[in-house]
C-alpha positions as CSV (number, residue, x, y, z in Angstrom):
1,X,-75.7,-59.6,18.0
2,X,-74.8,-56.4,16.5
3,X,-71.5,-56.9,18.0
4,X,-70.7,-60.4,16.4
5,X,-71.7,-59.0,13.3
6,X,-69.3,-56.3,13.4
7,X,-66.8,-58.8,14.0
8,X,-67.2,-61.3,11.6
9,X,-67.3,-58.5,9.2
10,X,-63.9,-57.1,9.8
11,X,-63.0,-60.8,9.9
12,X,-64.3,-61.0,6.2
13,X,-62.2,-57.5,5.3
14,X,-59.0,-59.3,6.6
15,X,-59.5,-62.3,4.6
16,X,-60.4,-60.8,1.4
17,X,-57.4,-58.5,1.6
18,X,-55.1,-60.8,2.6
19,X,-55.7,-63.3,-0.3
20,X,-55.9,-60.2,-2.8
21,X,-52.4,-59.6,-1.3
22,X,-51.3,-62.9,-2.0
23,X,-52.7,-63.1,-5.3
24,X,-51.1,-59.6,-6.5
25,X,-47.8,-58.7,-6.7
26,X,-46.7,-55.5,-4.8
27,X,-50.1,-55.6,-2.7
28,X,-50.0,-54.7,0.8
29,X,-51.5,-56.5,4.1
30,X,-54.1,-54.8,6.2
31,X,-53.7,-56.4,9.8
32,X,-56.3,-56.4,12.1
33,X,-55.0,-55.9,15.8
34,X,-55.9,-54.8,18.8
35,X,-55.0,-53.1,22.3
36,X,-56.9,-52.9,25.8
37,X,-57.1,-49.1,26.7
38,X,-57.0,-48.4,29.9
39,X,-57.6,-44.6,29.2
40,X,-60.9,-45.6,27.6
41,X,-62.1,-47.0,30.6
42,X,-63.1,-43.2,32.0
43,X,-66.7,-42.7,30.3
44,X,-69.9,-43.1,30.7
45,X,-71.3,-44.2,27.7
46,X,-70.0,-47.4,27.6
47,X,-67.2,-47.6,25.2
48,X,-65.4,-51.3,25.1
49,X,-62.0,-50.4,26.5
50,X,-60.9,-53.3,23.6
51,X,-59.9,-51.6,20.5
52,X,-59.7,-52.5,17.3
53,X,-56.8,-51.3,15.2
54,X,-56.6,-51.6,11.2
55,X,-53.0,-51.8,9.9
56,X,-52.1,-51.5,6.4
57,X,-48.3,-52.6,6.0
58,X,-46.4,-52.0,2.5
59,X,-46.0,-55.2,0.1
60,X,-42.1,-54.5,1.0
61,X,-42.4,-54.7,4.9
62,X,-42.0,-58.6,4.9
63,X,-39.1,-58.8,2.9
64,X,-37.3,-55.7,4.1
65,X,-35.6,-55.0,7.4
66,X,-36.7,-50.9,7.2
67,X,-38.5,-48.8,9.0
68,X,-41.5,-47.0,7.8
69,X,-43.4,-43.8,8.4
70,X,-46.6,-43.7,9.9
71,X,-49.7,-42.1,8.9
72,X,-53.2,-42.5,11.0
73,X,-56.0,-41.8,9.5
74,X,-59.0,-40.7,11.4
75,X,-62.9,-42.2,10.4
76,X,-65.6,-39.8,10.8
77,X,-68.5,-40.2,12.9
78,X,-71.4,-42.7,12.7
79,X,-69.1,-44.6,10.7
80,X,-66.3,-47.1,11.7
81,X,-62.9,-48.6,9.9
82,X,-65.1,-51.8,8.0
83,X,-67.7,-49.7,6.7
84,X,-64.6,-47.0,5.9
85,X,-62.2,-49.8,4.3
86,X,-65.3,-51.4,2.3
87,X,-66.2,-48.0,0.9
88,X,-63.0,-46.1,0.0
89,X,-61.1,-48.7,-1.4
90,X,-58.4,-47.4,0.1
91,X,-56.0,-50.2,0.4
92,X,-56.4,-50.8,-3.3
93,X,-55.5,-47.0,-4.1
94,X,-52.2,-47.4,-1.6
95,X,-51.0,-50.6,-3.4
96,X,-51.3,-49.0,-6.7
97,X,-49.5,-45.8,-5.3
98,X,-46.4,-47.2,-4.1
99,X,-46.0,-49.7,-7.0
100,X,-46.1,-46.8,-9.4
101,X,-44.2,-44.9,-7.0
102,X,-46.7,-41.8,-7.1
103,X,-45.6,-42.1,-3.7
104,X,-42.9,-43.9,-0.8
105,X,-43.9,-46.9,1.2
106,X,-45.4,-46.4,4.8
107,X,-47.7,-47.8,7.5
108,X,-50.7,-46.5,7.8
109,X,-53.0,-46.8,10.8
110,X,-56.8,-46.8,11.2
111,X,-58.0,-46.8,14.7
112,X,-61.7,-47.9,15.4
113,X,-63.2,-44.6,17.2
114,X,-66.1,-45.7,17.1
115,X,-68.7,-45.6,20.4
116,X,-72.4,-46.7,21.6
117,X,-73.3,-43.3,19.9
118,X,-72.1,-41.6,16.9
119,X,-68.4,-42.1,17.9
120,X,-65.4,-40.1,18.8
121,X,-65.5,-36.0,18.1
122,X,-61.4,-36.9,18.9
123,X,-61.9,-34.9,22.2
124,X,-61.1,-35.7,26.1
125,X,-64.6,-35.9,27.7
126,X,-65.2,-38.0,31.2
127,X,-68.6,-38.6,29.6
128,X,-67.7,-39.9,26.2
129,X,-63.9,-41.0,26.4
130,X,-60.7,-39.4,26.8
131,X,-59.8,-39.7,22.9
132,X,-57.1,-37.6,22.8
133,X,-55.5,-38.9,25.6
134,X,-56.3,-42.7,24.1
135,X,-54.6,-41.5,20.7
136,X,-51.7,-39.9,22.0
137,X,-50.3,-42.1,25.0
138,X,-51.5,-45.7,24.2
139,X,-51.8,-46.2,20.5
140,X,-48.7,-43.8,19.3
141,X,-46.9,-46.2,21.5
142,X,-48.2,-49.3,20.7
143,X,-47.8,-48.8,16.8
144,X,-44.1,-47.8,17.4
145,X,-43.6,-50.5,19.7
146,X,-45.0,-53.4,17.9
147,X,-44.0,-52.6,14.3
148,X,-41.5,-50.9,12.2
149,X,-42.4,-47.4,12.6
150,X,-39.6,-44.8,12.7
151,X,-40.5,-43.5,15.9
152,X,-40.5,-39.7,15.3
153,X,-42.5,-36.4,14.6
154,X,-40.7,-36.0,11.3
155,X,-42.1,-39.5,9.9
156,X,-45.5,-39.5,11.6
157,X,-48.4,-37.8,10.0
158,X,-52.3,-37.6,10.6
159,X,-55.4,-37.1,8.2
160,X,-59.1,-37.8,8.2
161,X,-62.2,-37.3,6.9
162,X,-64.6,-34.9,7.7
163,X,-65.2,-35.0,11.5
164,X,-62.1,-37.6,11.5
165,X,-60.1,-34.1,9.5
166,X,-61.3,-32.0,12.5
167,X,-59.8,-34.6,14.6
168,X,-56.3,-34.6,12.5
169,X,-55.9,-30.6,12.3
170,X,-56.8,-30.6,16.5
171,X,-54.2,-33.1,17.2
172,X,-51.9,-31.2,14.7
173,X,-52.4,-28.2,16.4
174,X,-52.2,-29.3,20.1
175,X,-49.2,-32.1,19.7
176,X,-46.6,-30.9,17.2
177,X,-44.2,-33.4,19.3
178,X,-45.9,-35.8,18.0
179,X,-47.0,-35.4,14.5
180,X,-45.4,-33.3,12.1
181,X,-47.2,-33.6,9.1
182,X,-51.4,-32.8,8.6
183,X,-54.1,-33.0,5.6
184,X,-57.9,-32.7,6.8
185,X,-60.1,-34.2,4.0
186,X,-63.3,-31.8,3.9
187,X,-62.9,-31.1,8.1
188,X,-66.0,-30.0,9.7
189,X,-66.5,-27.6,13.3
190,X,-63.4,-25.3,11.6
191,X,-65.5,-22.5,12.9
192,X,-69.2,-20.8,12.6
193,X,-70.8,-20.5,9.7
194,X,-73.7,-18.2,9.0
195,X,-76.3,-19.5,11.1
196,X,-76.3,-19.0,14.7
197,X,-76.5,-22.1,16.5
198,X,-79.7,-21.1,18.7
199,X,-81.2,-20.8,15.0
200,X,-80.7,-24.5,14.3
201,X,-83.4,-27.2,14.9
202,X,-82.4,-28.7,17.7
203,X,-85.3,-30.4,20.0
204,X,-83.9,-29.4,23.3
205,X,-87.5,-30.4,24.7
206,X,-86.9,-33.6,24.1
207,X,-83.1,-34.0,25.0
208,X,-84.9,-32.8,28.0
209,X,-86.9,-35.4,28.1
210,X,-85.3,-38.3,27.3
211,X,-84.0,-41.0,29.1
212,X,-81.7,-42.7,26.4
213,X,-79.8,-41.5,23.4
214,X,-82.4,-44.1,21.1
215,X,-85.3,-42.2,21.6
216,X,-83.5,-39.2,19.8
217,X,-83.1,-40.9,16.8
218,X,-84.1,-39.8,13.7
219,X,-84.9,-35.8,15.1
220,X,-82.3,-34.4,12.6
221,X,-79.5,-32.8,14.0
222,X,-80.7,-33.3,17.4
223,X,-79.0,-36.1,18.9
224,X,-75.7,-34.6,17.3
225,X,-75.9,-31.9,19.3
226,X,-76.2,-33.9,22.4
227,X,-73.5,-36.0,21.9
228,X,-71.4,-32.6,21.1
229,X,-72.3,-31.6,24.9
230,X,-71.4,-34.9,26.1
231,X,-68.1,-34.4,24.3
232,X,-67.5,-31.0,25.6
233,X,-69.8,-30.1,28.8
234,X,-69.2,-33.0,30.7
235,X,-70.7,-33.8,33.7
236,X,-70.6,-37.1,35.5
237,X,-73.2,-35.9,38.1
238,X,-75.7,-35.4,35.7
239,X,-77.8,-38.5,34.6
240,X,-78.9,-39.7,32.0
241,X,-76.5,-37.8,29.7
242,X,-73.8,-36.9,31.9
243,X,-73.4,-33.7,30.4
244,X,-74.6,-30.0,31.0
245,X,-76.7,-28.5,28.2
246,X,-77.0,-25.2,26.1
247,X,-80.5,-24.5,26.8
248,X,-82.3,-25.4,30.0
249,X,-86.1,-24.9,30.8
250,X,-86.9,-21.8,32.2
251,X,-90.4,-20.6,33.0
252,X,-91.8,-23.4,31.2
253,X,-89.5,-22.5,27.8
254,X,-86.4,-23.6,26.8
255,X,-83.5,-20.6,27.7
256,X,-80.0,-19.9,26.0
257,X,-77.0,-20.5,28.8
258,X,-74.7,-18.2,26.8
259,X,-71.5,-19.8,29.2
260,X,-72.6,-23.6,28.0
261,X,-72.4,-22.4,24.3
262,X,-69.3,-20.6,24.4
263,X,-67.5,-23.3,26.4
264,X,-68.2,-25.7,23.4
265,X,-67.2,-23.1,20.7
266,X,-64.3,-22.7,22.2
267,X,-63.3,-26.3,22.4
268,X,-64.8,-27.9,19.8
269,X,-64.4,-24.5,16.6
270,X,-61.0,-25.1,15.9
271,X,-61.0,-21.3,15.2
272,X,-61.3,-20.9,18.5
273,X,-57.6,-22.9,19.5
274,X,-55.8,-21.7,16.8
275,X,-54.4,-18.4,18.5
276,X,-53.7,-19.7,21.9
277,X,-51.8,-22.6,20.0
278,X,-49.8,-20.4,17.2
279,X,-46.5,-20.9,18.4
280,X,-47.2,-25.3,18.0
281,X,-48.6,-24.7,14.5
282,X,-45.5,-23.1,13.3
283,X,-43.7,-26.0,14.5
284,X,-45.2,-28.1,12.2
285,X,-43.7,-28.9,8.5
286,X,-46.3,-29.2,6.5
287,X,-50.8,-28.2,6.9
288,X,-53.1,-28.7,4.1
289,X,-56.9,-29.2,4.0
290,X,-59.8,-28.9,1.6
291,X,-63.3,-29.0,1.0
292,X,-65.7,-29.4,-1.0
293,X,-67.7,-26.5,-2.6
294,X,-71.2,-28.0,-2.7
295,X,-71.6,-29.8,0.7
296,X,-75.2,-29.3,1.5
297,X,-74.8,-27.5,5.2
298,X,-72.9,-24.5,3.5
299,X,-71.6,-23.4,7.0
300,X,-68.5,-26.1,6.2
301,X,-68.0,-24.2,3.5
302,X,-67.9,-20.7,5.0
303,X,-65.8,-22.1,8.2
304,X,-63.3,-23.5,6.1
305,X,-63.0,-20.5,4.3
306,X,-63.0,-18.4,6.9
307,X,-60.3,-20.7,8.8
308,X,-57.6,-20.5,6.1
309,X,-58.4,-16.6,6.1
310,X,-57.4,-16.7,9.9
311,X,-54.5,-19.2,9.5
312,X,-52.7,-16.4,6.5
313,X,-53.4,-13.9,9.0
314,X,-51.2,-15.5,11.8
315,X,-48.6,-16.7,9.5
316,X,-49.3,-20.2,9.2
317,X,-48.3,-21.7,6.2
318,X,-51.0,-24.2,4.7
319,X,-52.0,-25.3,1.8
320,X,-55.9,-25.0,1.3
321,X,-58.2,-25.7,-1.4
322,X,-62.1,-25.5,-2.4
323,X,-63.0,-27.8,-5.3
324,X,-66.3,-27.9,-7.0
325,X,-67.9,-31.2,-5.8
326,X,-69.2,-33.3,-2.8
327,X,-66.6,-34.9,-0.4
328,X,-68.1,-38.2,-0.5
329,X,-67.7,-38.1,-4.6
330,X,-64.1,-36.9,-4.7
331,X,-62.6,-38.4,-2.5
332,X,-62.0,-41.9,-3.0
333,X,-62.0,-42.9,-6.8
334,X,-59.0,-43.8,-8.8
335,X,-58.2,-40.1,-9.6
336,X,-59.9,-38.7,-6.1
337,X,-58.3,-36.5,-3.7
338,X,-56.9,-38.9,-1.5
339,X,-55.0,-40.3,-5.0
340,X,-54.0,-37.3,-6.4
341,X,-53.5,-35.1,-3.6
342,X,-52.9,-36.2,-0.1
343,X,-50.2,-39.0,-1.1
344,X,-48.2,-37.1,-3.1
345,X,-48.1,-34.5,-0.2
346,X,-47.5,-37.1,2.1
347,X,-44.7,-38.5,0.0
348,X,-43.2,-34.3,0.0
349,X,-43.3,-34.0,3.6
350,X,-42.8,-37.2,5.7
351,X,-39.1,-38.1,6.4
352,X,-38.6,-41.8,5.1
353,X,-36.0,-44.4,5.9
354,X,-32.8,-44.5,3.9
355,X,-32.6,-47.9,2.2
């Protein structure tokens, strides 16, 4: 049931944009396609291998015979690209763009990442999906094989919002041969904050316990954390979860396994990757990311702060900004960050066509 649903609704999204774009001159088309990963076979939570892919093509790409850059754009978690396209009015905001020429035409690319759970933390986990992997060998190719793309790392960019940011920079960072141009809107998991993670309020009794990621719903940051260990301390000989975890009982209390935890800082903190991987950053053109000042869990605040400190430090050129405001307030109006900031970077850095 909750499947149909989610597919008559990004029916509805098609339809509704594609009659706006008949009915307004210089709109765009979003497409709705989709490819059969065989990648995304590997997990065990039970992700359809049948992906949805949202494709926004300029009002020109009909009635041209160019080729466009590519930008994909990466959702966040416990979300998905209908409830993302309903919410940001984001195709509306690209049509106005490139008809006032704030910036250049190109395709951009919203894949589903969504899962059973909370969705992709764009990782390679046998438990959870080989994302990365997915991202990087199936649908790169697909989008350059199916439609106009110009089919290199100077005209292919990535960006995302907050967990979907963390996704862009890590993909940035790790396959400069493949994208070339980065902005992170409000990224999360830059780094540590000010509160230890064995601080947090996390119910590892009942992670303990359970027998299914439902009954851990609505225990606050709990079930987060488990899918972050699915993500990142896979193990596919360890039901029902298929993951190692942080704390395990000991003595009849719950005790720190200091190895767990540092194996997901270092994968998941992207200030943990960015020294090993220095030599691909300065490869790429063009980094930017921001965030906002008052996001309630302050540790974003301090990690992202902290990670453009540690990006100055090894020479990294980036653009980085705090702004006073929530994410989810400035990002997506008429005169929002994504407006006002991230296309006109895009426009500065991606390499366009000649027409």
């Amino acid at each position: 049931m909750k499947r149909t649903l989610t597919v008559l609704l990004a029916t509805l999204v098609t339809i509704l944009y594609n009659v706006s774009a008949a009915q307004t001159p210089g709109a765009g088309t979003l497409v709705i396609d989709s490819l059969t990963s065989t990648i995304l076979k590997d997990n065990k939570i039970h992700i359809d291998p049948l992906r949805k892919v949202y494709i926004y093509l300029p009002a020109s790409y009909n009635t041209s015979k160019r080729s466009y850059p590519v930008v994909f754009y990466f959702h966040t978690i416990f979300n998905n690209p209908t409830q993302f396209l309903g919410s940001s009015g984001i195709k509306s905001l690209l049509d106005k763009a490139f008809e006032s020429k704030l910036s250049r035409e190109f395709i951009l690319v919203i894949p589903d990442c969504s899962s059973p759970t909370a969705g992709s933390f764009y990782e390679n986990s046998s438990t959870s999906g080989r994302w990365l992997d997915y991202i990087t060998q199936e649908l790169v190719p697909f989008i350059d094989k199916k439609y106009r793309s110009i089919p290199q790392k100077e005209s292919r960019a990535v960006t995302g919002e907050t967990m979907g940011g963390r996704g862009a920079l890590f993909l940035a960072i790790t396959r400069p041969d493949l994208f070339n141009v980065v902005y992170a809107l409000h990224p999360v998991a830059t780094g540590m904050g000010n509160v230890p993670w064995v601080n947090m309020d996390i119910n590892w009794e009942k992670i303990h316990q359970a027998k299914s990621y439902e009954e851990l719903t609505g225990l606050g940051f709990t079930p987060l954390f488990l899918m972050i260990q699915q993500a990142f301390l896979p193990n596919p000989n360890r039901p029902p979860f298929y993951c190692d975890l942080m704390f395990e009982p000991e003595d009849g209390k719950m005790k720190l396994n200091v190895d767990n935890m540092q194996k997901v800082k270092e994968s998941f903190l992207l200030d943990h990757c960015v020294e090993q991987n220095r030599q691909k950053l300065l490869q790429l053109k063009a980094i930017a990311f921001d965030w906002g000042r008052f996001d309630p869990i302050q540790d974003h605040v301090i990690s992202a702060q902290r990670f453009s400190r540690q990006l100055q430090d090894l020479g990294i050129n980036h653009e980085a900004e705090e702004y006073a405001g929530l994410p989810w307030t400035k990002n997506w109006t008429k005169t929002g960050r994504f407006y006002t900031r991230v296309l006109p970077f895009l426009n500065r850095n991606l390499q366009f066509a000649e027409k």
